[in-house]
C-alpha positions as CSV (number, residue, x, y, z in Angstrom):
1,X,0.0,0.0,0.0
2,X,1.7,3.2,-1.1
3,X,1.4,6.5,1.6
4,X,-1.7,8.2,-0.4
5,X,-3.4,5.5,0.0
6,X,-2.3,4.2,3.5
7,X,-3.1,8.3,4.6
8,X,-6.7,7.7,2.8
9,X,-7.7,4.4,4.6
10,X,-6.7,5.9,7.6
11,X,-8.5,9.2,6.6
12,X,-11.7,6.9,5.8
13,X,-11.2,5.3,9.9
14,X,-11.2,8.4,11.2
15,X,-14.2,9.3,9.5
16,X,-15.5,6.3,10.6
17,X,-15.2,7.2,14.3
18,X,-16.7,10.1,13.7
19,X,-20.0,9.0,11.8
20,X,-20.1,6.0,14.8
21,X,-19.7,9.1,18.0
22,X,-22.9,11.2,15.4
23,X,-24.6,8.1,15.9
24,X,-24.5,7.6,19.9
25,X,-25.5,11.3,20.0
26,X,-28.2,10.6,17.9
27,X,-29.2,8.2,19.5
28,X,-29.1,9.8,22.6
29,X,-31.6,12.4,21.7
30,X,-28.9,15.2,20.6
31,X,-29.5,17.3,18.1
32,X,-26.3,17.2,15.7
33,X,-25.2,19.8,12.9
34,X,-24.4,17.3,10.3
35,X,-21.9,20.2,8.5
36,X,-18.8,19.0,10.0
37,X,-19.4,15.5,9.1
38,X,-20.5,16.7,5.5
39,X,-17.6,18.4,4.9
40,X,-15.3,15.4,5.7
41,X,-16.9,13.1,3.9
42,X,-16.5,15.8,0.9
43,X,-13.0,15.6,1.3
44,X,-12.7,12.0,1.6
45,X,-14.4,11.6,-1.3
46,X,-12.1,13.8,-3.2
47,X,-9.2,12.5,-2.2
48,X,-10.8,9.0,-3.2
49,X,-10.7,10.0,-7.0
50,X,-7.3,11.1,-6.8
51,X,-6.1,7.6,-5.7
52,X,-4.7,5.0,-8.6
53,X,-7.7,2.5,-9.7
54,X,-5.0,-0.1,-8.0
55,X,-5.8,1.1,-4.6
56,X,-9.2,0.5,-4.8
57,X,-9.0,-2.9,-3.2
58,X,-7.1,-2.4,-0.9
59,X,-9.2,0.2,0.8
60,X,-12.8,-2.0,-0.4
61,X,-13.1,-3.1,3.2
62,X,-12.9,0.3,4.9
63,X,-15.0,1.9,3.1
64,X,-17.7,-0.5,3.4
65,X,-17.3,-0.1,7.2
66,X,-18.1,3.4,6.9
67,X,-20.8,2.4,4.3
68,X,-22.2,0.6,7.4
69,X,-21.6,3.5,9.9
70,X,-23.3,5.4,7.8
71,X,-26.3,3.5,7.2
72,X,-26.8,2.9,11.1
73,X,-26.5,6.8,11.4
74,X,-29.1,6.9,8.7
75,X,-31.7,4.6,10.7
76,X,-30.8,6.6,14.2
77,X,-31.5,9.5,12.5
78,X,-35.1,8.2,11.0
79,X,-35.8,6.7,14.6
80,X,-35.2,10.2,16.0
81,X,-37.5,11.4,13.4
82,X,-40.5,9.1,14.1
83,X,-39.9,9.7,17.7
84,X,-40.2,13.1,17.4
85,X,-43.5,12.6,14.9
86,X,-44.9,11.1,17.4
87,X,-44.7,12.7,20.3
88,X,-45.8,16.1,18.6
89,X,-49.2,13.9,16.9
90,X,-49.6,13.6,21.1
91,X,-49.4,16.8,22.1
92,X,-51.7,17.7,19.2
93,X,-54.1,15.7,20.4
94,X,-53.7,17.0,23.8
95,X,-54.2,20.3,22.1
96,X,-57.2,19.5,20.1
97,X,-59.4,18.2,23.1
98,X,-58.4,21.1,25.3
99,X,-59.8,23.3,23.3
100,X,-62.9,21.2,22.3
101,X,-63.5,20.6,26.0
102,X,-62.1,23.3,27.9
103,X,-59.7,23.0,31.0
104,X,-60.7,21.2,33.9
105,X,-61.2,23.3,37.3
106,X,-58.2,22.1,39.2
107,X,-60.9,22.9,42.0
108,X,-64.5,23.2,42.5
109,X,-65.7,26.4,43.5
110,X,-67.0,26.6,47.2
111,X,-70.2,28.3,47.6
């Protein structure tokens, strides 16, 4: 493996890490700016058409790693979504019968 492409695999794991620590905070209920992570995938891209066809196998199983990281982003992110969906169908419905119905007294007036 020549240095580009030794720095790129190692570029591509880093990456990696990154998309997998997105992920946890994701998952935890964080709302992530997605920039950062955009803009290294951008470059790692780049840098991936600069490399000799040649190198392409040897770097095949790191970047189907991060094909994977990504995906399981992907799926925290549309979890967090649905979540999210449906706890504001909730509080709409909340919503809607309070004001069809009114608010309860919290206590009955004394006479």
């Amino acid at each position: 493996m020549n240095a580009a492409t030794e720095r790129t695999r190692a570029a591509i794991e880093r990456l990696s890490g990154l998309v997998e620590a997105t992920r946890r905070l994701v998952a935890d209920g964080h709302l992530i700016d997605l920039h950062t992570l955009e803009s290294r995938i951008d470059e790692v891209c780049g840098t991936l058409r600069t490399l000799p066809a040649a190198a392409a196998d040897e770097i095949k199983a790191t970047l189907v790693a991060l094909i994977d990281d990504l995906n399981r982003l992907d799926q925290a992110i549309r979890r967090g979504h649905a979540e999210t969906a449906e706890h504001l169908a909730g509080t709409s419905a909340r919503r809607r019968a309070t004001a069809a119905y009114g608010v309860p007294d919290a206590k009955p007036e004394r006479r």
